[in-house]
N, CA, C and O atoms as CSV, one atom per row, in Angstrom:
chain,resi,resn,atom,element,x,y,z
A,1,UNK,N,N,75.508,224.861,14.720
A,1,UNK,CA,C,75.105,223.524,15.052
A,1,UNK,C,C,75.842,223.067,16.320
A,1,UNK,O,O,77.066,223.118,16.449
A,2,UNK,N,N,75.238,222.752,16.967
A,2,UNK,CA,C,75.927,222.057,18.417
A,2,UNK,C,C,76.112,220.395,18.311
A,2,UNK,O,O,75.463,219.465,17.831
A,3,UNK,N,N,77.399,220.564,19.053
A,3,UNK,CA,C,77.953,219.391,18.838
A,3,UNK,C,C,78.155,218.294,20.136
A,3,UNK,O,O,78.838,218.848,20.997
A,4,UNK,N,N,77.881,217.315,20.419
A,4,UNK,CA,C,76.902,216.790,21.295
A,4,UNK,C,C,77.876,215.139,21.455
A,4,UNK,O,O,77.786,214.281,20.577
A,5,UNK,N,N,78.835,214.933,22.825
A,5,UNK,CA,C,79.345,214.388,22.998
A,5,UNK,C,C,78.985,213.268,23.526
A,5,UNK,O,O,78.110,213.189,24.388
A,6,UNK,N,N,79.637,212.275,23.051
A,6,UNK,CA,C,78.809,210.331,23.184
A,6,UNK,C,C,80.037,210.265,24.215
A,6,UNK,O,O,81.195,210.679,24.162
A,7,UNK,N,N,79.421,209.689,25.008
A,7,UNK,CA,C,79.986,209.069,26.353
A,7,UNK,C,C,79.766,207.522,26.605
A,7,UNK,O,O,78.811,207.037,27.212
A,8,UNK,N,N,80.835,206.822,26.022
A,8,UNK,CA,C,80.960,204.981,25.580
A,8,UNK,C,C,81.206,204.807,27.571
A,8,UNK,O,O,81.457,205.685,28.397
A,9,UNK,N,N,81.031,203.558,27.722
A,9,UNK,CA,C,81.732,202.681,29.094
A,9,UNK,C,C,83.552,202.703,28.672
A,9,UNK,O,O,84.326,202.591,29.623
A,10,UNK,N,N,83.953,202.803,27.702
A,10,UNK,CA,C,85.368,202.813,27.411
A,10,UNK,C,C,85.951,204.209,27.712
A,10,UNK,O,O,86.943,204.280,28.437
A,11,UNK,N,N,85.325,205.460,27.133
A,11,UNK,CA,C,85.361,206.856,27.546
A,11,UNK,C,C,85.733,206.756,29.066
A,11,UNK,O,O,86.829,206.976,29.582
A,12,UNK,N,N,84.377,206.314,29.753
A,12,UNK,CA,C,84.414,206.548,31.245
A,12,UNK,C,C,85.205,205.837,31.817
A,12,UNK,O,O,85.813,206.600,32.568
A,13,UNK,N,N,85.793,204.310,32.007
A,13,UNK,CA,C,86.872,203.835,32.130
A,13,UNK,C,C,88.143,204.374,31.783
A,13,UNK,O,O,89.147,204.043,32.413
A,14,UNK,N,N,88.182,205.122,30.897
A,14,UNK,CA,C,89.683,205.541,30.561
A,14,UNK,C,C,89.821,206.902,31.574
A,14,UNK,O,O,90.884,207.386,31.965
A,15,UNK,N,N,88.820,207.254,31.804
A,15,UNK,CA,C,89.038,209.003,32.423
A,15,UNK,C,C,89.318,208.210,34.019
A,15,UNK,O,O,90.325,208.678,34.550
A,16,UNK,N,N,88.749,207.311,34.713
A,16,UNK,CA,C,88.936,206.891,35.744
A,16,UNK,C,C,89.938,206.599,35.636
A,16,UNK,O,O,90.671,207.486,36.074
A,17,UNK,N,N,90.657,205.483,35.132
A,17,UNK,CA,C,92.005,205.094,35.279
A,17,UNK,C,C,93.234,206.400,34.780
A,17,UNK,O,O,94.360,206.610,35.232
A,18,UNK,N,N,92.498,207.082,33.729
A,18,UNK,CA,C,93.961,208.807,34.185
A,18,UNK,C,C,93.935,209.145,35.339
A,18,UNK,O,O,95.021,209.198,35.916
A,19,UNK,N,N,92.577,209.529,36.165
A,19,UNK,CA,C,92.489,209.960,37.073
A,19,UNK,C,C,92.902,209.416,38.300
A,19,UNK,O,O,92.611,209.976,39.357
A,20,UNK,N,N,93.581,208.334,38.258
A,20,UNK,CA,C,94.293,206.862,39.395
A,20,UNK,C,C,92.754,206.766,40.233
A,20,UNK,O,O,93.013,206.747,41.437
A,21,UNK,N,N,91.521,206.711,40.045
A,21,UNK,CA,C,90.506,206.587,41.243
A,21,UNK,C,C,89.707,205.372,40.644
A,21,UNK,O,O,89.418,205.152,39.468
A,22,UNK,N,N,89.385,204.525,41.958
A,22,UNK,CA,C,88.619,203.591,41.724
A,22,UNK,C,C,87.089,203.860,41.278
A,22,UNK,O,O,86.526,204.885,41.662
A,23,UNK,N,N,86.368,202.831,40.386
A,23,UNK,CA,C,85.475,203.037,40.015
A,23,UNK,C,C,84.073,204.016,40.695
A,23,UNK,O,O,83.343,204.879,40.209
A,24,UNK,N,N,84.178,203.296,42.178
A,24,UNK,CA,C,83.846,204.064,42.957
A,24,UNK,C,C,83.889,205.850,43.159
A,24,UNK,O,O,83.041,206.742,43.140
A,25,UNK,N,N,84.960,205.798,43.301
A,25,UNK,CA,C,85.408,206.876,43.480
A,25,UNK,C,C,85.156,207.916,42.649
A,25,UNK,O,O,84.921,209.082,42.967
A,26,UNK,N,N,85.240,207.267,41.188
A,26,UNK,CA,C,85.599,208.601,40.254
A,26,UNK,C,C,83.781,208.588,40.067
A,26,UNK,O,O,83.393,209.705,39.723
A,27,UNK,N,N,82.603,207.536,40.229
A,27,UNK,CA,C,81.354,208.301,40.233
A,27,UNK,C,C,80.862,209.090,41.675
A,27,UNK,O,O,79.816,209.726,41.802
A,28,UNK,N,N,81.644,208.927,42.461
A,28,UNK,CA,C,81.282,210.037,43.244
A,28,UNK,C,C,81.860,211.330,43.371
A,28,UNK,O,O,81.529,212.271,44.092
A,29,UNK,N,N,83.117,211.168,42.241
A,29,UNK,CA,C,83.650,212.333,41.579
A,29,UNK,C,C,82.831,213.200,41.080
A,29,UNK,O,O,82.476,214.244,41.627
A,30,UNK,N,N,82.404,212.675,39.701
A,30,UNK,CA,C,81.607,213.051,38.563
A,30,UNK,C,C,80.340,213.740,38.983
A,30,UNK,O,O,79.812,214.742,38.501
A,31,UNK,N,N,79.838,212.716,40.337
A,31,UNK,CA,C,78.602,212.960,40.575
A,31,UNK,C,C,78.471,214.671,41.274
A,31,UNK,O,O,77.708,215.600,41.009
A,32,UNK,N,N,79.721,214.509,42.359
A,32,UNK,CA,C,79.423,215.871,42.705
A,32,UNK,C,C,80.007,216.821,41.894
A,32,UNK,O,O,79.863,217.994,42.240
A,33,UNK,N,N,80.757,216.533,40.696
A,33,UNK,CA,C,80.765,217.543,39.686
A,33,UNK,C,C,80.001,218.441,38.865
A,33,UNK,O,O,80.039,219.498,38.234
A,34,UNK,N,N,79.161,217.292,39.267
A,34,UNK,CA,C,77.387,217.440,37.805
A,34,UNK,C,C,76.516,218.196,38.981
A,34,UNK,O,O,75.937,219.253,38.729
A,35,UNK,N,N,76.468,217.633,40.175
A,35,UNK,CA,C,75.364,217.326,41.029
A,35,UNK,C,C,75.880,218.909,42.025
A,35,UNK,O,O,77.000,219.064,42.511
A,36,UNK,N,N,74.515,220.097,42.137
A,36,UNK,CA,C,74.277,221.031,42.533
A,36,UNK,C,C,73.340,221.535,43.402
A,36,UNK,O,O,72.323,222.160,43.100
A,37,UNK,N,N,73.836,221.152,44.785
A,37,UNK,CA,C,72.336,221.422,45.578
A,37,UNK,C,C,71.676,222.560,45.924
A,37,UNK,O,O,72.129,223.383,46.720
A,38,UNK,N,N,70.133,222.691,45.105
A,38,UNK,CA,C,69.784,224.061,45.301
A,38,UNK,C,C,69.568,224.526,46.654
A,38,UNK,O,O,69.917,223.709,47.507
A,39,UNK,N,N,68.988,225.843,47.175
A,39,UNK,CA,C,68.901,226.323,48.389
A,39,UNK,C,C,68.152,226.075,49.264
A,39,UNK,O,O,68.333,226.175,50.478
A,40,UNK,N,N,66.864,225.583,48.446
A,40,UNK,CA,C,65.855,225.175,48.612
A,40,UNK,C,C,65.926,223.972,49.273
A,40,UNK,O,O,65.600,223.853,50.454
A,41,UNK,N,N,66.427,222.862,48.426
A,41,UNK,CA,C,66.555,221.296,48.738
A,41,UNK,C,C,67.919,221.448,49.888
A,41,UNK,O,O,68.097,220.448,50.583
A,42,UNK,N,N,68.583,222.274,50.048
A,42,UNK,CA,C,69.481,222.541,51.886
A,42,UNK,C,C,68.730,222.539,52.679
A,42,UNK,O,O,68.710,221.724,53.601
A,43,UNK,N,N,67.654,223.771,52.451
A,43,UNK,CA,C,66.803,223.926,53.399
A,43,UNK,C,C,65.797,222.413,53.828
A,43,UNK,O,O,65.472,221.972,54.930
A,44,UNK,N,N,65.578,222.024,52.744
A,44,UNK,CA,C,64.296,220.775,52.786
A,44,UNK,C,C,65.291,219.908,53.866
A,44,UNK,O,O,64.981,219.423,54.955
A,45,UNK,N,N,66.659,219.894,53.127
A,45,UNK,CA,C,67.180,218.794,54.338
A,45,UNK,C,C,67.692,218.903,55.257
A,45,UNK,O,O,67.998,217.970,56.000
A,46,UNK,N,N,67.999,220.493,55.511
A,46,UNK,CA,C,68.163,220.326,57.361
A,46,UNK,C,C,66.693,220.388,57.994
A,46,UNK,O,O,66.569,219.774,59.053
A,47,UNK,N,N,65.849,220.877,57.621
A,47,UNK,CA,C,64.895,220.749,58.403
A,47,UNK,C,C,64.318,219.164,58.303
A,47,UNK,O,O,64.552,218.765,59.444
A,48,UNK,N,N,63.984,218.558,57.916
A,48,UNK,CA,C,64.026,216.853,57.438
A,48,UNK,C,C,65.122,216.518,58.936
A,48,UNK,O,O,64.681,216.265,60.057
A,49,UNK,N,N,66.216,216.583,58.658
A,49,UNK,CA,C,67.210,216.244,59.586
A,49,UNK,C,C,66.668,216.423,61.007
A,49,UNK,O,O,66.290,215.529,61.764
A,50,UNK,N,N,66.697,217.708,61.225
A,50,UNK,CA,C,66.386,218.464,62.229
A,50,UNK,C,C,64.679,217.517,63.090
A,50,UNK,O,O,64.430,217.380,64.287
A,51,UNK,N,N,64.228,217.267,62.422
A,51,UNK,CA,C,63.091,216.830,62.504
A,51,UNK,C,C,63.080,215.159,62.602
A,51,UNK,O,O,62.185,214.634,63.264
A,52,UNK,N,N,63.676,214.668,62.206
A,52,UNK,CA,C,64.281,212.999,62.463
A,52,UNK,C,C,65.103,213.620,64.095
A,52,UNK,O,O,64.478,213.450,65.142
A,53,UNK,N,N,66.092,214.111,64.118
A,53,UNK,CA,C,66.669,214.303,65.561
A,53,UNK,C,C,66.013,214.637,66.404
A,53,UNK,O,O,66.429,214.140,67.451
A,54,UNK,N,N,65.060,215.313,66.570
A,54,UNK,CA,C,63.776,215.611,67.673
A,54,UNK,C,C,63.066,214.449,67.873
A,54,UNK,O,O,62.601,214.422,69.013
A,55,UNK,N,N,62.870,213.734,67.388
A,55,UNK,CA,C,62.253,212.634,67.432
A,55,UNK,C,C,63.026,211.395,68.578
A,55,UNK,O,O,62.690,210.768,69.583
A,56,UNK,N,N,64.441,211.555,67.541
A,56,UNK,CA,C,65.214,210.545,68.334
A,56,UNK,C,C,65.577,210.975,70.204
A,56,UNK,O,O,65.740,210.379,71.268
A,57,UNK,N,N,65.553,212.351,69.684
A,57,UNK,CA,C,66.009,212.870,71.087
A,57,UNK,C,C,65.253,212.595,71.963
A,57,UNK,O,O,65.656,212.161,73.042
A,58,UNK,N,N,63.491,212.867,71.579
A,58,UNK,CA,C,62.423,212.905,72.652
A,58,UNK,C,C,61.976,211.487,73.247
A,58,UNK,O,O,61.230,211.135,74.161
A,59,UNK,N,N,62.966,210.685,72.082
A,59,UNK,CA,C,62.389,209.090,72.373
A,59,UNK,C,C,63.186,208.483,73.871
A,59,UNK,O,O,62.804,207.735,74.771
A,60,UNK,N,N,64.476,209.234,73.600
A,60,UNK,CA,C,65.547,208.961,74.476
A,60,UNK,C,C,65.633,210.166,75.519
A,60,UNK,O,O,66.699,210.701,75.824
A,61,UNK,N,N,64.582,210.476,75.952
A,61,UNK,CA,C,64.308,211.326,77.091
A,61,UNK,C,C,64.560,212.525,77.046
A,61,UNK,O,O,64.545,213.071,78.149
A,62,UNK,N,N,64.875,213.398,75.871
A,62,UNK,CA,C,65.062,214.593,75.855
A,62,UNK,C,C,66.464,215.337,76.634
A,62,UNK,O,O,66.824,216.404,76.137
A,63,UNK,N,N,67.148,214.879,77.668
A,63,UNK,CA,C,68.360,215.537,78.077
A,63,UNK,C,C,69.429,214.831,78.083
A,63,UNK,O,O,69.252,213.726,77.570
A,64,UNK,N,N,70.632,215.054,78.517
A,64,UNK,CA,C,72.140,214.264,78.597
A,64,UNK,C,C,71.920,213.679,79.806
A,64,UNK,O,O,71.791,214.504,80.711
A,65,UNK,N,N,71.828,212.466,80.153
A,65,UNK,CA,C,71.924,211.216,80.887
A,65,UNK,C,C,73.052,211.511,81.869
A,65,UNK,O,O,72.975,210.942,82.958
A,66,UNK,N,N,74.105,212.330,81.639
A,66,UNK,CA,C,75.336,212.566,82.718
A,66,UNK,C,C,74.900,214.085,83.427
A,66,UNK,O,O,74.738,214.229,84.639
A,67,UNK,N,N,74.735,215.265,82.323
A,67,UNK,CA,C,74.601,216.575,82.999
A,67,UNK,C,C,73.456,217.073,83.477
A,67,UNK,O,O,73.359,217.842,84.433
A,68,UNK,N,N,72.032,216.368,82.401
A,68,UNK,CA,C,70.844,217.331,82.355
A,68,UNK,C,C,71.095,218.071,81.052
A,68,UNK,O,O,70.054,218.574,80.629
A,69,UNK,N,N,72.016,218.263,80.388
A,69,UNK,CA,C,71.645,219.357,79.075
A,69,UNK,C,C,70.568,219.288,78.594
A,69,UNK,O,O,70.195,218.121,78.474
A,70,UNK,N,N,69.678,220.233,78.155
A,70,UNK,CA,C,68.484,219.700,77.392
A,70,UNK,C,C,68.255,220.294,75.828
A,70,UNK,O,O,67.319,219.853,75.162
A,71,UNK,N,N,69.444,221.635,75.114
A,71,UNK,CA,C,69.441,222.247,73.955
A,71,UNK,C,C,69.259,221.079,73.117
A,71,UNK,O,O,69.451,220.072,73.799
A,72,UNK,N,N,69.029,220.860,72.170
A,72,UNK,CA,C,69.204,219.839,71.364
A,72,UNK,C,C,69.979,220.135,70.327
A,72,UNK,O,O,70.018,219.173,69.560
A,73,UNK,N,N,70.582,220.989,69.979
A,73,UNK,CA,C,71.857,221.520,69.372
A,73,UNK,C,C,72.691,220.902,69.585
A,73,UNK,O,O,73.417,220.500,68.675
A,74,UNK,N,N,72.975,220.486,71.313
A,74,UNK,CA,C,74.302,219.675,71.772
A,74,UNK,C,C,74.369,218.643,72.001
A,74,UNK,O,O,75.437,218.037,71.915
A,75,UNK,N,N,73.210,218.065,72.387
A,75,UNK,CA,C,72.673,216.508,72.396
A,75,UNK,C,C,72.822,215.433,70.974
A,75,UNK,O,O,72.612,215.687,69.788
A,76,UNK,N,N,73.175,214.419,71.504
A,76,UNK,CA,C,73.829,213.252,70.673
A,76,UNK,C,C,73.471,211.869,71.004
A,76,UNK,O,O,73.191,211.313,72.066
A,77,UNK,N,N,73.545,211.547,70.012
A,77,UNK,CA,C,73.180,209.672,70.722
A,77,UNK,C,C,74.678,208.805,70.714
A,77,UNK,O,O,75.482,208.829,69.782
A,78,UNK,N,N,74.822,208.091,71.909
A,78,UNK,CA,C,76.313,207.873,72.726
A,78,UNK,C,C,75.410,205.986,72.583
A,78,UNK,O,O,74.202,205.748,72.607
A,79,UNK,N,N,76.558,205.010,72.445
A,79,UNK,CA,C,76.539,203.592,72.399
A,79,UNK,C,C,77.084,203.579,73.792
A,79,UNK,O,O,78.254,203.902,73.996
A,80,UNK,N,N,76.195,203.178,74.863
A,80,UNK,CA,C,77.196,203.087,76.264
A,80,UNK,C,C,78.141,202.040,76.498
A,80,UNK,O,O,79.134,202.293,77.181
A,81,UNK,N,N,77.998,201.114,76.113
A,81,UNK,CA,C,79.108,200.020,75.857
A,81,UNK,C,C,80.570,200.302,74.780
A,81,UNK,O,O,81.538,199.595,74.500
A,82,UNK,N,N,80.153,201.659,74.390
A,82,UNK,CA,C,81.744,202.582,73.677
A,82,UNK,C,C,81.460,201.350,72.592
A,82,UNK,O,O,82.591,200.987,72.270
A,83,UNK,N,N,80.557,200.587,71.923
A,83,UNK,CA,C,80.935,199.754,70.604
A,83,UNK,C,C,80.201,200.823,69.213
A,83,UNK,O,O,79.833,200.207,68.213
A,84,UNK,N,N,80.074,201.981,69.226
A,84,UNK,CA,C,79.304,202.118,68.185
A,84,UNK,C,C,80.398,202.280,66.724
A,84,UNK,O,O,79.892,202.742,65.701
A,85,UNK,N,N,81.814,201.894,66.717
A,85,UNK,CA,C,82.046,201.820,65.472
A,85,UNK,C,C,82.021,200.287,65.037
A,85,UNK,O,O,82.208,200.032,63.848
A,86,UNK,N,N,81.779,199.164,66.025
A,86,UNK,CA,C,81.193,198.076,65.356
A,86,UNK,C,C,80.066,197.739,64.990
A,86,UNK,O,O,79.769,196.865,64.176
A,87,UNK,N,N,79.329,198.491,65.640
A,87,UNK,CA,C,77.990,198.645,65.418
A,87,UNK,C,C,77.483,199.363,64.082
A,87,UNK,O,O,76.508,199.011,63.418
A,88,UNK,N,N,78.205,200.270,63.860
A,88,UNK,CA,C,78.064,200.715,62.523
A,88,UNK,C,C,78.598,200.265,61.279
A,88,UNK,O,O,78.344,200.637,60.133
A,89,UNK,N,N,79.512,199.254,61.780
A,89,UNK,CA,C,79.921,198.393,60.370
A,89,UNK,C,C,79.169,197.348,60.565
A,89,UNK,O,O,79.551,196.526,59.733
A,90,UNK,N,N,77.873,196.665,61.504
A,90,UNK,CA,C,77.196,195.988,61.353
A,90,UNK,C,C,75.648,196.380,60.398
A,90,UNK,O,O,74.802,195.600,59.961
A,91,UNK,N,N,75.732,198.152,60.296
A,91,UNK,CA,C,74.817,198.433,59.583
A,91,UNK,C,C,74.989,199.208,58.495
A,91,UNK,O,O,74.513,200.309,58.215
A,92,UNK,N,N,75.830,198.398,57.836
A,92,UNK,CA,C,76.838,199.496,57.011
A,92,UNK,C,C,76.086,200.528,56.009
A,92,UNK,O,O,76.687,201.231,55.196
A,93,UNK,N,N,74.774,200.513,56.179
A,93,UNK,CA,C,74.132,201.600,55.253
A,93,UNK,C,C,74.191,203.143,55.923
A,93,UNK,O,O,73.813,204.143,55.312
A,94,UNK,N,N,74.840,203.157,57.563
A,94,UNK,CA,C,74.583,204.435,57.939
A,94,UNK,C,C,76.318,204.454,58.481
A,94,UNK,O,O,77.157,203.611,58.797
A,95,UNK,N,N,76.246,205.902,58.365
A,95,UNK,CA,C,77.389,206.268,59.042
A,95,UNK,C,C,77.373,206.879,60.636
A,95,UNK,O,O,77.993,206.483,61.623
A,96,UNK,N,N,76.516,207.880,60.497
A,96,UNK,CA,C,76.110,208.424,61.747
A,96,UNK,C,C,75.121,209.696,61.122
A,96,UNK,O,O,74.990,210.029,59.944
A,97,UNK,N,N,74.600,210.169,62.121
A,97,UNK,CA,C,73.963,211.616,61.682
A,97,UNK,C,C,72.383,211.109,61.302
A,97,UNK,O,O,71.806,210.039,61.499
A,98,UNK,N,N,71.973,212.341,60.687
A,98,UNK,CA,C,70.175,211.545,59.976
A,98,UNK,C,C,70.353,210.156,59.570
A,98,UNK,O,O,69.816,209.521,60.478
A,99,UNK,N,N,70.823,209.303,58.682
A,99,UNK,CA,C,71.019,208.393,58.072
A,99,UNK,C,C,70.913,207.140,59.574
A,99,UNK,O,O,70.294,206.077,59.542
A,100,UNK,N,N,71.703,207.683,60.760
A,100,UNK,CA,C,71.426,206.757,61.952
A,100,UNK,C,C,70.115,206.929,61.964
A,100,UNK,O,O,69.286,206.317,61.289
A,101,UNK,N,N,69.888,207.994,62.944
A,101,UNK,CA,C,68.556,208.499,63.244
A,101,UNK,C,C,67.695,207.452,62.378
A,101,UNK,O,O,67.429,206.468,63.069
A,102,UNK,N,N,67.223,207.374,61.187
A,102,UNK,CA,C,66.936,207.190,60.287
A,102,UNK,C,C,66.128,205.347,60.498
A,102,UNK,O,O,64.979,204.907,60.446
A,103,UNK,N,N,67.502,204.752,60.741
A,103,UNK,CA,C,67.712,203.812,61.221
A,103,UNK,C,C,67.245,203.456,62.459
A,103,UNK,O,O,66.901,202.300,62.701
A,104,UNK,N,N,67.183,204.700,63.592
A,104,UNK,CA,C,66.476,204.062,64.965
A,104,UNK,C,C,65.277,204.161,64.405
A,104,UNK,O,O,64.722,203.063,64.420
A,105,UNK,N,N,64.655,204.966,63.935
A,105,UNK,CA,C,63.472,205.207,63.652
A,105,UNK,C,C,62.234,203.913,63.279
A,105,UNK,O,O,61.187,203.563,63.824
A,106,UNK,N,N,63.152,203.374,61.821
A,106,UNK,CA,C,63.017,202.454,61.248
A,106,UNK,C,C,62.906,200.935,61.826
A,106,UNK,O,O,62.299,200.036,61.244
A,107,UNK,N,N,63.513,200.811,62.925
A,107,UNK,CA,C,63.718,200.043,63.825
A,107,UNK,C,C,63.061,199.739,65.258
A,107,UNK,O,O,63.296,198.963,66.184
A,108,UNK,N,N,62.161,200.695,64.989
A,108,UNK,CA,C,61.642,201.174,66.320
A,108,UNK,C,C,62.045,201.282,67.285
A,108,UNK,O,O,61.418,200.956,68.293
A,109,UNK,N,N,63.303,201.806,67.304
A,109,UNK,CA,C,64.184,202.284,68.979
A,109,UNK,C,C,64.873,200.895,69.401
A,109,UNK,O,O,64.510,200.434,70.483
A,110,UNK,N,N,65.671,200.298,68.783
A,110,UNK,CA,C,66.056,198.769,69.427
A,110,UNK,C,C,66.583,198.993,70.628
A,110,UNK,O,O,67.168,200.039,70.910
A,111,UNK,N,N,66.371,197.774,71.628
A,111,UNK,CA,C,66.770,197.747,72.905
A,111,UNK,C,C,68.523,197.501,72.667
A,111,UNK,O,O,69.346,197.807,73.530
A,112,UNK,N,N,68.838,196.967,71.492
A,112,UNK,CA,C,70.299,196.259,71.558
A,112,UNK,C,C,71.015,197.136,70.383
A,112,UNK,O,O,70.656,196.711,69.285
A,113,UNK,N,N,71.573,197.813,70.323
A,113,UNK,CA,C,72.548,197.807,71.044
A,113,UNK,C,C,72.359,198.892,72.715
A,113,UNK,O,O,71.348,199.586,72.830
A,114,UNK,N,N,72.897,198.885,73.283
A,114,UNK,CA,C,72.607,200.075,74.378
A,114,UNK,C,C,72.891,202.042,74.271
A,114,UNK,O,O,73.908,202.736,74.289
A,115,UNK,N,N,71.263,202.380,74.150
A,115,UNK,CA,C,71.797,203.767,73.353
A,115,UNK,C,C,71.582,204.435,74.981
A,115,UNK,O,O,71.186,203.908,76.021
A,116,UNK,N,N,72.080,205.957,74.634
A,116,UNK,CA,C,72.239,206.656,75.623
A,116,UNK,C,C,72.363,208.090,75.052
A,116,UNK,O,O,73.261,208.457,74.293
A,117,UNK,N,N,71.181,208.977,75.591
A,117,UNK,CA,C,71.454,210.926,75.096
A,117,UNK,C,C,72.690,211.395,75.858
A,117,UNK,O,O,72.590,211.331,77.083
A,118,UNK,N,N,73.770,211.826,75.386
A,118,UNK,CA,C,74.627,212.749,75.997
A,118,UNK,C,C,74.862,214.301,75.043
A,118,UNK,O,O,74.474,214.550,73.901
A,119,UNK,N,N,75.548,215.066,75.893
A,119,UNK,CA,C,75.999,216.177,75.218
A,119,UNK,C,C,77.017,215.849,74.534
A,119,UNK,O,O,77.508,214.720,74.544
A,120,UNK,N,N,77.477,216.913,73.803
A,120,UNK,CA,C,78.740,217.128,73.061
A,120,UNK,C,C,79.895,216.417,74.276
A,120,UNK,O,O,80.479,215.333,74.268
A,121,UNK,N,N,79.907,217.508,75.233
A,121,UNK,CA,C,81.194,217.463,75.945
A,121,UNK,C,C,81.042,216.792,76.656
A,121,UNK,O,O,82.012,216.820,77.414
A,122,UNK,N,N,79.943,215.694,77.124
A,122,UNK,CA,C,80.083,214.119,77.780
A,122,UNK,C,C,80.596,213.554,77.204
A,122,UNK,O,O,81.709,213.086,77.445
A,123,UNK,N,N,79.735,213.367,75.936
A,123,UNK,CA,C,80.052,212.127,75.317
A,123,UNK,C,C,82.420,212.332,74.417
A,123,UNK,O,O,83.248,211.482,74.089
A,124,UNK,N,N,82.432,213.421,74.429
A,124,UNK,CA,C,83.357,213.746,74.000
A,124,UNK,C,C,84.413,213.341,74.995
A,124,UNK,O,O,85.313,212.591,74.618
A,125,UNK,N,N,84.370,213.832,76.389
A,125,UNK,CA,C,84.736,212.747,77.438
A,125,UNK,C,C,84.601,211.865,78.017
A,125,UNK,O,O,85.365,211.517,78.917
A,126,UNK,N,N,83.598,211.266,77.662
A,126,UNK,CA,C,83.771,209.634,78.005
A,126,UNK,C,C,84.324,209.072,77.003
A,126,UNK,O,O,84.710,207.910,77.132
A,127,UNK,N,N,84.500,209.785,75.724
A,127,UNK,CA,C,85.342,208.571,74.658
A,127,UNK,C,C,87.139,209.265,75.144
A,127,UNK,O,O,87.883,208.322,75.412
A,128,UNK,N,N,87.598,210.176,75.229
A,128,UNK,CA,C,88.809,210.876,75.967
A,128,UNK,C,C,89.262,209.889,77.171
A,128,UNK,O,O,90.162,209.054,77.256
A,129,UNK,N,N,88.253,210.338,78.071
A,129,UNK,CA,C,89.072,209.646,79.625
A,129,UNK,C,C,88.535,208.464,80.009
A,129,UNK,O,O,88.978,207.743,80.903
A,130,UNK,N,N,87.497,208.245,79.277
A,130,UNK,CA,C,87.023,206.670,79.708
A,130,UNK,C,C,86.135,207.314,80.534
A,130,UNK,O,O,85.472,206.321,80.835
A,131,UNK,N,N,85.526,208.363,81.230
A,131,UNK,CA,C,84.325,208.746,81.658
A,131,UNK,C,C,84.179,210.211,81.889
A,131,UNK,O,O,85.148,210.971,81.908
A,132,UNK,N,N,82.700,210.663,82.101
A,132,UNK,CA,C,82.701,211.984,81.873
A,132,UNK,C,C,83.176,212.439,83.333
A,132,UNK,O,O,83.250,211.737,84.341
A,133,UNK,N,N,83.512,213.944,83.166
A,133,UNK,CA,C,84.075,214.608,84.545
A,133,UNK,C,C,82.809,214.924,85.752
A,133,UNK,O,O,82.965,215.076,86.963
A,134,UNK,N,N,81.513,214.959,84.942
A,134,UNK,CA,C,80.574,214.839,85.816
A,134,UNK,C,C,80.081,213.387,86.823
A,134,UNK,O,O,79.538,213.262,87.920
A,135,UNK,N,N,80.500,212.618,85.980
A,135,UNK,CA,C,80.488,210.905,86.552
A,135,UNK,C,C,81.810,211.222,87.509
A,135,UNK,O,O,81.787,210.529,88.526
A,136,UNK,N,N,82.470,211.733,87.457
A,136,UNK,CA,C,84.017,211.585,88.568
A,136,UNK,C,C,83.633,212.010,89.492
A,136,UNK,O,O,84.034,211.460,90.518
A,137,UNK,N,N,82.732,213.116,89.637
A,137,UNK,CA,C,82.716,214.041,90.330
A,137,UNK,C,C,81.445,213.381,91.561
A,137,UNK,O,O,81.541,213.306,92.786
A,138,UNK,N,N,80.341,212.994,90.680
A,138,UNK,CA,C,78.875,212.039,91.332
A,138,UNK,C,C,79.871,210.636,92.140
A,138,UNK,O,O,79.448,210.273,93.237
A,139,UNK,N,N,80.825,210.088,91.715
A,139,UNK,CA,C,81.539,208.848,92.402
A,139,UNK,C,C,82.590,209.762,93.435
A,139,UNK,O,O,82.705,209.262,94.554
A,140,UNK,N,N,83.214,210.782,93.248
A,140,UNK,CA,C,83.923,210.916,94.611
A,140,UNK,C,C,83.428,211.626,95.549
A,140,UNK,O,O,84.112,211.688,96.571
A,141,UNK,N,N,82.283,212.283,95.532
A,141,UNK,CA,C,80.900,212.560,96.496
A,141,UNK,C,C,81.076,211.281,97.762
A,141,UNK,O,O,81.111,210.087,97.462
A,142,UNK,N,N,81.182,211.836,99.327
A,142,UNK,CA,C,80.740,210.844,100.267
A,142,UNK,C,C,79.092,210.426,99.961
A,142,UNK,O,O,78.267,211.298,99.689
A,143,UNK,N,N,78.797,209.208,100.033
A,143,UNK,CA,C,77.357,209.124,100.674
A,143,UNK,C,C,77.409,208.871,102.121
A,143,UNK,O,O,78.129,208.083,102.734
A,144,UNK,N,N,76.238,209.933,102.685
A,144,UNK,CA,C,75.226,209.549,103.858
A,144,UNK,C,C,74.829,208.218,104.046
A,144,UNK,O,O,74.241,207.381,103.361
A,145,UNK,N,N,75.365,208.264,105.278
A,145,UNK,CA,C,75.138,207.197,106.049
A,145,UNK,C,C,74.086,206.834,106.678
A,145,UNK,O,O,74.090,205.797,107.342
């Protein structure tokens, strides 16, 4: 005979508080304890992903705004005003990644905040030096007179 365990709100409260984690916490414990993603549903969601980012990319011109990159492997969406971690606690349902995407989508490409395609290693240096090395390089160029 199998024996078949009752799980009270007092049960689950008590295992959270052994465990010192906030309520929060300990169901996103549990959850990925229980919770097993098959190979299948990986696959469903990078390609899903993959497929929201093409979108965003092609909306926003397809290359990096500083170099020309055009892989979309390396391409990223950059806040040019450097605000996108206030910006993201103004939309606190996304963090970044598909879930943004997600969000331009949904939104139909908002003009506000100011988005911008860069690569990895632009956008990685313009948050570093305050601008990319290709922008240094286009400003200490003479212009023709």
């Amino acid at each position: 005979m199998m024996s078949t365990k009752i799980i009270t709100v007092s049960s689950i409260t008590r295992e959270y508080k052994q465990k010192g984690l906030s309520p929060s916490e300990f169901l996103r414990y549990r959850y990925k304890k229980v919770y097993v993603a098959t190979p299948k549903m990986k696959d469903y969601k990078k390609r899903y992903s993959r497929v929201l980012k093409t979108k965003v990319i092609s909306h926003y011109g397809g290359k990096c705004a500083c170099c020309g990159e055009g892989r979309i492997q390396f391409l990223t969406i950059d806040h040019v005003n450097n605000d996108g971690a206030e910006h993201r606690k103004q939309i606190s349902s996304c963090k970044g990644g598909s879930r943004f995407y997600q969000w331009l989508i949904k939104n139909n490409f908002p003009e506000e905040p100011k988005l911008q395609l860069l690569c990895w290693n632009c956008n990685l240096a313009k948050k570093i030096y305050g601008i990319c090395p290709h922008q240094e390089v286009a400003n200490a160029l003479p212009t023709a007179a």
